[in-house]
N, C-alpha and C positions, 0 to 999 in steps of 0.2 A: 726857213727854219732857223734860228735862233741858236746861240752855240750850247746853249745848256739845252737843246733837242726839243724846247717847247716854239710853241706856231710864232713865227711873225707875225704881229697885231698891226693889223690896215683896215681902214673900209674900205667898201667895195662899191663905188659908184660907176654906172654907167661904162662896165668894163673897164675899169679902172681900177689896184687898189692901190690906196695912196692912203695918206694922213688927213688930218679935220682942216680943213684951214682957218679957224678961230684960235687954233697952238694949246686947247684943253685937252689935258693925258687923266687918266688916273692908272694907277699901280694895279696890277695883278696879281694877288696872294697866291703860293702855295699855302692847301690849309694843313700839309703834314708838319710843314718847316717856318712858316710863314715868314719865308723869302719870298723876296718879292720876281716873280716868273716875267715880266716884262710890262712895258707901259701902253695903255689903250688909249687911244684917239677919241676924244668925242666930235659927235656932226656939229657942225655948226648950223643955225636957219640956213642957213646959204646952202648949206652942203644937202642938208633934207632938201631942202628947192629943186637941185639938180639930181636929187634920185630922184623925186616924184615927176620932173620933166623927163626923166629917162624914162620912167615905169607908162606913165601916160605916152609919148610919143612911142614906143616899142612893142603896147598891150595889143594895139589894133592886127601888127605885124605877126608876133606870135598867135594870137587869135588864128589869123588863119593859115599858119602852117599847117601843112596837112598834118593830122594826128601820127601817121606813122613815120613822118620826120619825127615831130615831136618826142615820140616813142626811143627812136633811136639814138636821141640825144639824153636823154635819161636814162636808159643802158649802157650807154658809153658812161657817163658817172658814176652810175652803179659801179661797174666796174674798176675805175679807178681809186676809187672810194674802197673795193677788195684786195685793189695794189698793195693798198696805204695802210692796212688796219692797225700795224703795228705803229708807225708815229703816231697816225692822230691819236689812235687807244694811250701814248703816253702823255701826251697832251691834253687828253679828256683825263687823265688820271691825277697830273700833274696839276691841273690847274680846279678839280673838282672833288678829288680826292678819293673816289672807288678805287677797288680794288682793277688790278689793270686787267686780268680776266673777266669781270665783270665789262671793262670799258671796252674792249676787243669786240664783247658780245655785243654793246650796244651798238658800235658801230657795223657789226654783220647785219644787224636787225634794222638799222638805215638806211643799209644797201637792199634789203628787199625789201622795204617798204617802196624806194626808188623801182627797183624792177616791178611788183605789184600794181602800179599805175602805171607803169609806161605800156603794161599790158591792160590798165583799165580804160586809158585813155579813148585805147581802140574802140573799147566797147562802151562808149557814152551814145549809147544809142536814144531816139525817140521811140515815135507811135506812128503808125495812123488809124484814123478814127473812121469808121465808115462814114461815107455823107447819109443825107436825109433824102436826097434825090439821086438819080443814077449820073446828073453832071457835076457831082462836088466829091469834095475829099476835105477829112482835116488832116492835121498834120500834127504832131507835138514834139517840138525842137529843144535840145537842151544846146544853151550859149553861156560860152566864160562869163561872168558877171562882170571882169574890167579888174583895174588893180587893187592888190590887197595889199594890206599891214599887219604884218604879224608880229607878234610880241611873245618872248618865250623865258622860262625860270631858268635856274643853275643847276637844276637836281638834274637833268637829264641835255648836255650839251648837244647833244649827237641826234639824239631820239626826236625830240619835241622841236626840234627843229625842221628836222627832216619831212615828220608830218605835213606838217603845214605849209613846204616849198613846195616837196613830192606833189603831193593833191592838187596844189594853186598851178605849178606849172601842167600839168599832167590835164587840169581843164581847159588851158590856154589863155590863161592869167601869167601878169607882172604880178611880181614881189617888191617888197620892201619888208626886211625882216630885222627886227631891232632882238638882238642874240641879249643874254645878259650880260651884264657887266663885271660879273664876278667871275666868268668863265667862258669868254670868247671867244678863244682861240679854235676849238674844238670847229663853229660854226665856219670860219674863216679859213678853217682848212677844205671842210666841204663846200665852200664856195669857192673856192680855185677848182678842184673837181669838175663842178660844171661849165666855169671857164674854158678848162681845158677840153672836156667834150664837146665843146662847140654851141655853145648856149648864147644866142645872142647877144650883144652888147647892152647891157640896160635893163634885161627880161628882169633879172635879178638883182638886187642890191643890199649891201647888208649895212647897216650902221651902228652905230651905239650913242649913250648919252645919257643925260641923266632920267632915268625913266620917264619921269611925270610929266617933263618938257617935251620929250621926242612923242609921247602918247598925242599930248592936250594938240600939239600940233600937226600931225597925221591925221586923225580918226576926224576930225571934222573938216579936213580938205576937201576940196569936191574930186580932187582927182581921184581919191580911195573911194573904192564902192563896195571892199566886204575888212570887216575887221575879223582875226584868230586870236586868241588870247587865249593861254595856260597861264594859271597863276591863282594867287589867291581871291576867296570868294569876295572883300569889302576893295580889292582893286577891281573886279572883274565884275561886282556892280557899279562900282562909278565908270568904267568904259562903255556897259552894255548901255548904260544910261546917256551917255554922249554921242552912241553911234545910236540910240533909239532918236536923240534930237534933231540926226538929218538923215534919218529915215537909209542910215545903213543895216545892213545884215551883217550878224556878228555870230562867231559858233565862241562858245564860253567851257571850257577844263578847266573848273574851278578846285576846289578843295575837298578833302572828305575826309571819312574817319571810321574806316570799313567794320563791322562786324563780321566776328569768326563765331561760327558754332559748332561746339563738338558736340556731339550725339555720341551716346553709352554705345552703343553698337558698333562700333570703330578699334581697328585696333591701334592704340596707344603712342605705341613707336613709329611705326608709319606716318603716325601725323605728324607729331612733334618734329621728326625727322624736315618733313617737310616744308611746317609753319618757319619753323626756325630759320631756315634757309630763306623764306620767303621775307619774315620779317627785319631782319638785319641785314638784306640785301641794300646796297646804297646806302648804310647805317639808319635805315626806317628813312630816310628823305624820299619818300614814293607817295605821289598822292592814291594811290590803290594799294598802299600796303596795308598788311594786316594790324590792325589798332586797336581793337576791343575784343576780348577774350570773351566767350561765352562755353562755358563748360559744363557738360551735363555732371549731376554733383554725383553718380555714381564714380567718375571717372576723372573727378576735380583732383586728389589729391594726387592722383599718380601721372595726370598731367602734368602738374603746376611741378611736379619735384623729376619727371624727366626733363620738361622746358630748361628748368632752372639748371641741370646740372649739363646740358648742352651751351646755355648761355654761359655759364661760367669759362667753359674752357676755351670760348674763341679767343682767336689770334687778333689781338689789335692793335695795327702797324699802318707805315708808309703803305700807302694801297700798291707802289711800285715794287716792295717788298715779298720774294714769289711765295712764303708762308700766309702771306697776312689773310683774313678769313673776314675781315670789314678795316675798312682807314677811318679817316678821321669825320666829322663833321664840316660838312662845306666852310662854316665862315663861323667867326663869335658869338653871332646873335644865336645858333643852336645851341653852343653851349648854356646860355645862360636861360633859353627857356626848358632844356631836360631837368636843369635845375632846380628851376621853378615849378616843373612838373611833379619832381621826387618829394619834395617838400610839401607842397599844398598835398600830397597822396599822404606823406607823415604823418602830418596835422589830422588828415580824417581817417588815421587808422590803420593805413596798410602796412603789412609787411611786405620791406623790401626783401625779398629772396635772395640776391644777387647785385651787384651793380651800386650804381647810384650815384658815382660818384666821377669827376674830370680825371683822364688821369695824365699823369705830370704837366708841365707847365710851359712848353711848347709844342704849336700844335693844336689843332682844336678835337682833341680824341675824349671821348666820350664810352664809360664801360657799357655793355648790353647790360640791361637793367629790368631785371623781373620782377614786378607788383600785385600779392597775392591779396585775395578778402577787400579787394578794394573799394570802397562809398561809392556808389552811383553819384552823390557831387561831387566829388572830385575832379578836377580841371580836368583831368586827363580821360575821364570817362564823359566829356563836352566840347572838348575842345581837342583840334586836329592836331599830336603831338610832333608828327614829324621827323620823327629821331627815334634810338635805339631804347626808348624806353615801352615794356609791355604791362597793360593790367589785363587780368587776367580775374574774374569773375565766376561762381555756379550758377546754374540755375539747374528747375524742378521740370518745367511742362514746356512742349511745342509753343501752346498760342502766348502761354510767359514770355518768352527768349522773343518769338518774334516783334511783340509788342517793345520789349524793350530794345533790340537792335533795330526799328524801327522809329526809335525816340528822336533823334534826332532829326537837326533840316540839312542832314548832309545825304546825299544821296548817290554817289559816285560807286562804289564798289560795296561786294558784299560776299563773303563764303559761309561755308558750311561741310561740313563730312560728315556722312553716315553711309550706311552700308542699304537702306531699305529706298527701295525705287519710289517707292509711292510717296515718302515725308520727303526725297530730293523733288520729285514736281511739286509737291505743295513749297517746299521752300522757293523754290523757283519763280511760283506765282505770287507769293507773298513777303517775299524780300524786296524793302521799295531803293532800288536805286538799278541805277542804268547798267549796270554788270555785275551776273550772281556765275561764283564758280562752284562750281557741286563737287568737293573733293580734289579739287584743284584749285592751283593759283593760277594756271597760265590762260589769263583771260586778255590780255595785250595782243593781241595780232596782227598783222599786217591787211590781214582779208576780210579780220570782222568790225564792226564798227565801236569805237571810245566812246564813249561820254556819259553824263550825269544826269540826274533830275533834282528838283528842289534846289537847294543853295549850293549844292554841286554844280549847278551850269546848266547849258542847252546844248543840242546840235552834236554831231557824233563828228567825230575825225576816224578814218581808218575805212576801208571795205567800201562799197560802192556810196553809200551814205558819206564818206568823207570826198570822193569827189563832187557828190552832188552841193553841196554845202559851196558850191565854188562857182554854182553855174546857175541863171537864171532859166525857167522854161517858158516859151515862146509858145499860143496853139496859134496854129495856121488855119483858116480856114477857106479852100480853092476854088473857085466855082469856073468849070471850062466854060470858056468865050465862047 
């Protein structure tokens, strides 16, 4: 730890963490202060060479640890990982910029995703198949697939990391996990974690670098045999597209840009209450957060003026700060496209309720920002904003709303509230993306499975489906001698 309390920055090779040996750093922002929090290592080829000879010589090893070894080395980091919630949550805060209650929770919510497969481990069971004659049998085997590369964004250090180690090692796969570069430290501290529980030397390895280099040279080695990628949808097709060229399997958490629907049958405050909470959690940096406002028009105005009079009075501060109720924006580039969001909403019309504007001049803080009567062209009703700004829309009829929160080719998340059982299963059935919350936002869970369809991505992370995604299946079929 560092004397200003944020993580020591090392990779992590082959039980080892040390510095790059090529001597390339870059700076680590705070984005409350934008001090700079300490300096990061990039790999060098060389240094990728020896995690990937790590990961390949150590995959075979772990492989066949028994599962309930396995088990017990990822409850042992669980663990430790519940020692620790208070550094790394400053560190996750420090260098990412949430509020630190929020980043305490992220980190609870890593630790059981850890526990959740060290118990699913156990249970990666197969089949068997009856034979056709009374001396045969099949058999269907699920096997670690060999080692992975994972790749993870800055919006979630703790979280999205966690996934895609938990699962990989949890099937009896190596890692190589390239953390972001905007906020390391976070992953770096959950890799000493598993150091210390006793995780082989090598099973896991973390690096960094300059994105497109550490990618272009991973995903098409032959020693990786599954790529993970979170991140944006025009990165997350040029990967899918390079591990489709040597014939890797890849799971894709691409992008989205969810639709909310309120239905007149809801009570008002309850929601709002809710939505709010949901959509300036992380300052909107969630690719499942809520983004398109769909409001039935009996109940658009007393929405849009209790939304706005909630938005208004949040606390926006150092997320270290024990008032503050959102911090800042990860990095510059969100400042300047909520900007360019509020703006291009101007130009076609909308009123801004609330918000819209940077506020003071260090720091990348950004107001919650409420956008009523907004143009269906508008940037921000097509494009995935990202950030604290909301539009907020009526409409008239069911199969209207669906049709239009159905417009898009983003497919990842999708809500809805009302009060009548029968319009929450039709919306259920006819919300197209891979996760519909009925009256709820808490559709992230450790036990059920993530992911997207359409230009949101493939392949689930989370729940049984997250560790299959890790493991090749095998039939056997025995015929007694």
């Amino acid at each position: 730890m560092s004397a200003n309390g944020y993580e020591k920055l090392e990779l992590f090779i082959d039980g080892a963490f040390r510095q790059g040996s090529g001597g390339k750093i870059e700076d680590v922002i705070n984005p409350a202060d934008e001090n700079v929090l300490g300096e990061l290592p990039h790999a060098s080829k060389s240094d990728l060479d020896e995690a990937l000879t790590a990961a390949d010589r150590m995959f075979p090893i772990w492989r066949d640890t028994p599962a309930i070894q396995r088990a017990q080395v990822l409850n042992k980091a669980a663990q430790l990982i519940r020692e620790r919630i208070e550094p790394i949550g400053r560190t996750l805060t420090m260098e990412q910029g949430k509020t630190l209650p929020e980043a305490k929770g992220e980190i609870v919510v890593s630790a059981e995703i850890l526990e959740w497969y060290a118990g699913e481990c156990m249970r990666s069971y197969g089949r068997i198949i009856p034979g056709r004659t009374a001396n045969s049998r099949g058999m269907v085997l699920k096997e670690p697939i060999g080692p992975v590369a994972a790749f993870t964004p800055w919006n979630f250090p703790a979280y999205t990391p966690m996934r895609k180690m938990a699962a990989a090692l949890a099937a009896g796969c190596s890692v190589i996990i390239k953390a972001s570069e905007e906020t390391p430290g976070t992953c770096v501290a959950l890799a000493r974690c598993f150091q210390e529980a006793g995780l082989p030397d090598g099973v896991l390895n973390v690096v960094f670098g300059v994105p497109a280099e550490v990618s272009e040279y991973l995903v098409p080695h032959p020693t990786i045999r599954k790529i993970s990628f979170t991140g944006s949808v025009p990165v997350g097709k040029l990967l899918s597209k390079m591990a489709g060229e040597h014939m890797k399997r890849a799971t894709m958490e691409l992008g989205g840009h969810s639709p909310v629907i309120v239905f007149d049958d809801v009570d008002t405050d309850k929601v709002v209450k809710m939505v709010v909470g949901g959509k300036f959690r992380n300052a909107g940096q969630v690719c499942i957060s809520p983004t398109r406002f769909f409001v039935h028009e009996n109940k658009y105005a007393d929405f849009v003026t209790k939304f706005t009079a909630a938005a208004a009075v949040m606390n926006v501060t150092n997320g270290l700060d024990a008032d503050a109720d959102m911090g800042p924006l990860a990095n510059p580039r969100r400042l300047d496209a909520m900007a360019g969001f509020v703006a291009d909403a101007r130009e076609h019309g909308a009123d801004v309720r609330t918000g819209g504007e940077r506020m003071g001049n260090q720091g990348f803080f950004f107001q919650p920002t409420v956008l009523a009567d907004v143009s269906e062209d508008s940037r921000i009703m097509n494009e995935e904003p990202f950030g604290p700004v909301v539009p907020i829309v009526p409409f008239k009829e069911f199969d209207e709303v669906i049709e239009r929160a159905n417009r898009l080719e983003f497919g990842l998340a999708s809500y809805a509230f009302t009060s009548d059982d029968n319009k929450a299963n039709a919306l259920a059935d006819k919300l197209e993306s891979g996760m519909v919350g009925v009256n709820s936002l808490a559709i992230s869970l450790p036990e059920a499975p993530f992911g997207g369809i359409k230009d949101s991505g493939h392949g689930s992370e989370g729940g049984m489906e997250g560790l299959e995604a890790y493991q090749n299946t095998k039939f056997v079929q025995h015929w007694a001698s």
